[in-house]
N, C-alpha and C positions, 0 to 999 in steps of 0.2 A: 504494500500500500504506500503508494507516494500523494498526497495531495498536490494539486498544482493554485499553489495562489499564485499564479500571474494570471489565472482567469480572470482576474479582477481587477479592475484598475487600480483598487487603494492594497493590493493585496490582501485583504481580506476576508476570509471564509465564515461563513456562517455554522456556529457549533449546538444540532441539539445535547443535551445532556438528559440521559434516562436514569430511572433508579433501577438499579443491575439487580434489587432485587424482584419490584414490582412491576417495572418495565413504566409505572407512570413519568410522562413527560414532565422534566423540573424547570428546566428552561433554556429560553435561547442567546446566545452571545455570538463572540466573533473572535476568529484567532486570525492573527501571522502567520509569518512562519515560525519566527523567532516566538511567541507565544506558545504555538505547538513543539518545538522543541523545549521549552520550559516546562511545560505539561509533564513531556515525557520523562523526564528528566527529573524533576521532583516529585512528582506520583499524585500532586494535586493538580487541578484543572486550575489552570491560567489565560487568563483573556486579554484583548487586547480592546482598552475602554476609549471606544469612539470619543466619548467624552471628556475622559483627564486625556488624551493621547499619550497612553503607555501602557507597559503589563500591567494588569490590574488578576492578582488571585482572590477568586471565591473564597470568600470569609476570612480575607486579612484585618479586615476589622473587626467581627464577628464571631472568629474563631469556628464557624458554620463553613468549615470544609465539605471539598466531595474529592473524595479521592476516586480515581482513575482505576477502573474494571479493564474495560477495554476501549479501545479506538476503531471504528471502521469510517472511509470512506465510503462515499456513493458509488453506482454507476460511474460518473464523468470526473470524479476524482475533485470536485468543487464543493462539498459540504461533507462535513464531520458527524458522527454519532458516535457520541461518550458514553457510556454504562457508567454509575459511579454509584461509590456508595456515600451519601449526605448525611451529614453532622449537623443535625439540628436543623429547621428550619432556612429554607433555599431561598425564598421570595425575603424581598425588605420590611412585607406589610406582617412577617412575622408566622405567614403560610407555608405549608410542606410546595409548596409549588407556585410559580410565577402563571399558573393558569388557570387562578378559582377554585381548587379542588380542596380545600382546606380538611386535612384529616377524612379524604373517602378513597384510602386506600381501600382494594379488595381484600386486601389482607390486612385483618385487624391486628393482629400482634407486633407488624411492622409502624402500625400507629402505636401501638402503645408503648413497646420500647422510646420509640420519640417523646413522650410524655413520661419517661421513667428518666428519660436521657435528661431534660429538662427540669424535675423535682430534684434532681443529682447536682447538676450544675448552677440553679439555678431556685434553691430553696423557697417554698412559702409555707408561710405559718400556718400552723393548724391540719398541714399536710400530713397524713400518715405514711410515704414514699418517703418525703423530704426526712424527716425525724429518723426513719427507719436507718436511710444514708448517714445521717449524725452520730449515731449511735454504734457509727464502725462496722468491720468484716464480721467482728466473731458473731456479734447482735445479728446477722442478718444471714450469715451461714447458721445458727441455732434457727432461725426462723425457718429454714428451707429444711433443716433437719424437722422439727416440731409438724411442717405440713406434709411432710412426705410420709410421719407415722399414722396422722389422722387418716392420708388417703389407703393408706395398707389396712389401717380398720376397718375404713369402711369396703376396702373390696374384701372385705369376709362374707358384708351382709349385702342383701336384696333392696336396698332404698337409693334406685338409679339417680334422683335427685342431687341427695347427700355426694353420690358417690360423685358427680361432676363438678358440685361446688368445690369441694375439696380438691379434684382435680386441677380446677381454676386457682384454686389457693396455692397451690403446689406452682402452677406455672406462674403465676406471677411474681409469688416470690425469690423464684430459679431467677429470670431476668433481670429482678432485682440484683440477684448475687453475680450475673454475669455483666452487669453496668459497672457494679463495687469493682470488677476485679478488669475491667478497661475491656470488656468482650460485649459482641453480639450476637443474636442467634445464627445470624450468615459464619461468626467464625465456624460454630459448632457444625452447622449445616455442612461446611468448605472438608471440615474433619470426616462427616459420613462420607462424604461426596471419596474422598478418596478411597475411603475403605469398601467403597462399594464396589462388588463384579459384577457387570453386566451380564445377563444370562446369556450363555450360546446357543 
């Protein structure tokens, strides 16, 4: 894959950016070349800001990175498509997305991670997430340990209800413990993905 920005007079290409894990569109910018080599090259997407005229990287003020999945070109080698994975909210207006979709991912646990990501970095009062993160590793590995015994109890008995609440208890307190320890479910996900053999 070679991009050709001299298709353009300002050399500039047009870059969408997907989420590698949901495929939802985050947004559109514009590289160089010299911006797409920087891309590559530090593992976060960097743009070239029509506006300040110069590299401008996603979430240098923000700390709302998207790091760099993959890169394909088109067809005719004049537009970019990023896969990445986003830190936090992408749009300025404080949305997962620069195109109205505010939290409708089809996959709900990739929204709520972002909202576990957010009580972590980003404390409010009165939160049970936020207090839970304060309160350190061991406080929140005992919590994962504490739901993980209630869901073994209840797969003894017959009350399908119970037995999914507890389920849900379990998962969101795991995700808790994989935010505390700088992980997301795509890491774990990246881990089956290896161990996995295709059938022949």
């Amino acid at each position: 894959m070679k991009p050709d920005f001299k298709k353009s007079p300002d050399g500039l290409l047009p870059v969408i950016v997907q989420d590698n894990k949901t495929s939802k569109v985050l947004m559109l910018g514009y590289m160089n070349e010299e911006a797409y080599m920087a891309t590559q090259k530090d593992g976060r997407v960097i743009f070239y800001s029509r506006s300040k005229n110069r590299l401008w990287m996603k979430g240098e003020t923000s700390d709302n990175f998207l790091y760099v999945e993959s890169i394909v070109a088109d067809c005719d080698n004049d537009t970019l498509l990023i896969k990445a994975r986003p830190v936090g909210p992408v749009c300025h207006t404080g949305a997962d997305t620069c195109f109205d979709e505010i939290n409708t991912s089809d996959h709900f646990l990739d929204t709520l991670e972002k909202i576990i990501f957010k009580r972590k970095n980003n404390p409010v009062e009165g939160s049970y997430t936020s207090d839970l993160f304060s309160k350190g590793i061991n406080k929140i590995a005992q919590k994962v340990g504490e739901e993980a015994t209630e869901l073994i109890i209840e797969a003894k008995d017959n009350d399908k209800e119970l037995f999914k609440n507890e389920a849900a208890d379990l998962l969101f307190h795991y995700l808790i413990l994989l935010q505390a320890k700088g992980f997301s479910l795509k890491d774990v996900e990246d881990v089956l993905k290896k161990r996995h053999k295709p059938e022949k």
